[in-house]
C-alpha positions as CSV (number, residue, x, y, z in Angstrom):
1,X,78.9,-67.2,183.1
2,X,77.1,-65.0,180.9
3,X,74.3,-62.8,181.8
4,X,70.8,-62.8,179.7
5,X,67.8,-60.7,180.2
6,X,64.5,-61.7,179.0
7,X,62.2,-59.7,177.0
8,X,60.0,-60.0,180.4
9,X,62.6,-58.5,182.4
10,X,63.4,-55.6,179.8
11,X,59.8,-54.8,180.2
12,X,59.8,-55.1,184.0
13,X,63.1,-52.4,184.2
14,X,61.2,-50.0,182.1
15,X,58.1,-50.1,183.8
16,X,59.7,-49.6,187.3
17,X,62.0,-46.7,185.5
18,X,58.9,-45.1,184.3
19,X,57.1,-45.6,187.7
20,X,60.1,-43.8,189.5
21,X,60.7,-40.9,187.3
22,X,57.5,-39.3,187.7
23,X,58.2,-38.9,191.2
24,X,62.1,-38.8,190.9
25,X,64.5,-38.7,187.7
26,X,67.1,-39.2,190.2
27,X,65.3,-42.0,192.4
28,X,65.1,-43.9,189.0
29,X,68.4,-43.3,188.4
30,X,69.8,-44.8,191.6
31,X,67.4,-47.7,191.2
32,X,68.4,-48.8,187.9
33,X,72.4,-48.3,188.8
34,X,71.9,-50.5,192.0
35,X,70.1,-53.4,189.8
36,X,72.7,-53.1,187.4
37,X,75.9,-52.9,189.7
38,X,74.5,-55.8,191.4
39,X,73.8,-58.2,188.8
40,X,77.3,-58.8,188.7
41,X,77.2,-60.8,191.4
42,X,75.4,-63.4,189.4
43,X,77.6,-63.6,187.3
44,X,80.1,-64.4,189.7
45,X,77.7,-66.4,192.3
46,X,75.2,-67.9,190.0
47,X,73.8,-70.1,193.0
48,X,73.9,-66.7,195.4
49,X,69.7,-66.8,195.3
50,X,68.0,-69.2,197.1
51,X,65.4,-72.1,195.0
52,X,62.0,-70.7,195.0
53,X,61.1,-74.3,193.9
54,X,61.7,-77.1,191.9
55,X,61.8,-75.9,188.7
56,X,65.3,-74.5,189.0
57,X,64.2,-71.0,189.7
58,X,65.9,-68.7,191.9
59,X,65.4,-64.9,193.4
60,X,68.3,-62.5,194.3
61,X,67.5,-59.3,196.4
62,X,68.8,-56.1,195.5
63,X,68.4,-53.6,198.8
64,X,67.0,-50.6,197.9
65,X,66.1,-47.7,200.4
66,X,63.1,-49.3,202.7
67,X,63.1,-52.4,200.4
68,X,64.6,-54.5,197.7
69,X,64.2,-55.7,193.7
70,X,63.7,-59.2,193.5
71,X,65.2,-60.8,190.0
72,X,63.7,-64.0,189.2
73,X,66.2,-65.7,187.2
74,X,68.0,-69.4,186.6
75,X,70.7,-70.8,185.4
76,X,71.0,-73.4,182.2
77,X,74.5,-73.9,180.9
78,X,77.0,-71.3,181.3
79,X,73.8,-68.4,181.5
80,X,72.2,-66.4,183.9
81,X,68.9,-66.0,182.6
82,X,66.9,-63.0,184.6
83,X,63.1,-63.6,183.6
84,X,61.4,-61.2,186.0
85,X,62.5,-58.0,188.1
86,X,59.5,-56.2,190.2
87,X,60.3,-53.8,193.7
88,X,59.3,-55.9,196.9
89,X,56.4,-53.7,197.7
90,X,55.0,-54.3,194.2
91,X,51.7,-56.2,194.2
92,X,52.4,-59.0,191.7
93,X,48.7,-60.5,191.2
């Protein structure tokens, strides 16, 4: 499997990065290294998230301190394609 981010996504890492360094560079630091250690993983499991619903969509939960990241992503071919990443306290509307 290969891993792809969307141009969605990119934007969603820099915006939570930006959100966290103004409180803590090393906060940030931490959140971005546990997304990216653990993306691996879907690599590896592709089918590890559960289907959000029929489209073929799937989230993954990435623990983080009181919470988690939730990376929207699905599979086509031999891809992982992660189309959204927001923190589990974040109001999506």
């Amino acid at each position: 499997m290969k891993l792809v981010w969307a141009k969605e996504a990119e934007v969603d890492l820099d915006r939570l990065f930006n959100f966290l360094l103004e409180k803590s560079p090393n906060a940030a630091a931490k959140a971005m290294r546990a997304i990216y250690d653990n993306v691996d993983k879907l690599i590896e499991f592709p089918e590890i998230g559960p289907l959000i619903d029929d489209s073929g969509r799937r989230e993954y939960y990435i623990p983080f301190a009181a919470s988690a990241y939730v990376l929207r992503y699905y599979i086509v071919n031999d891809h992982v394609v992660i189309v959204r990443v927001w923190h589990g306290r974040e109001s999506r509307k």
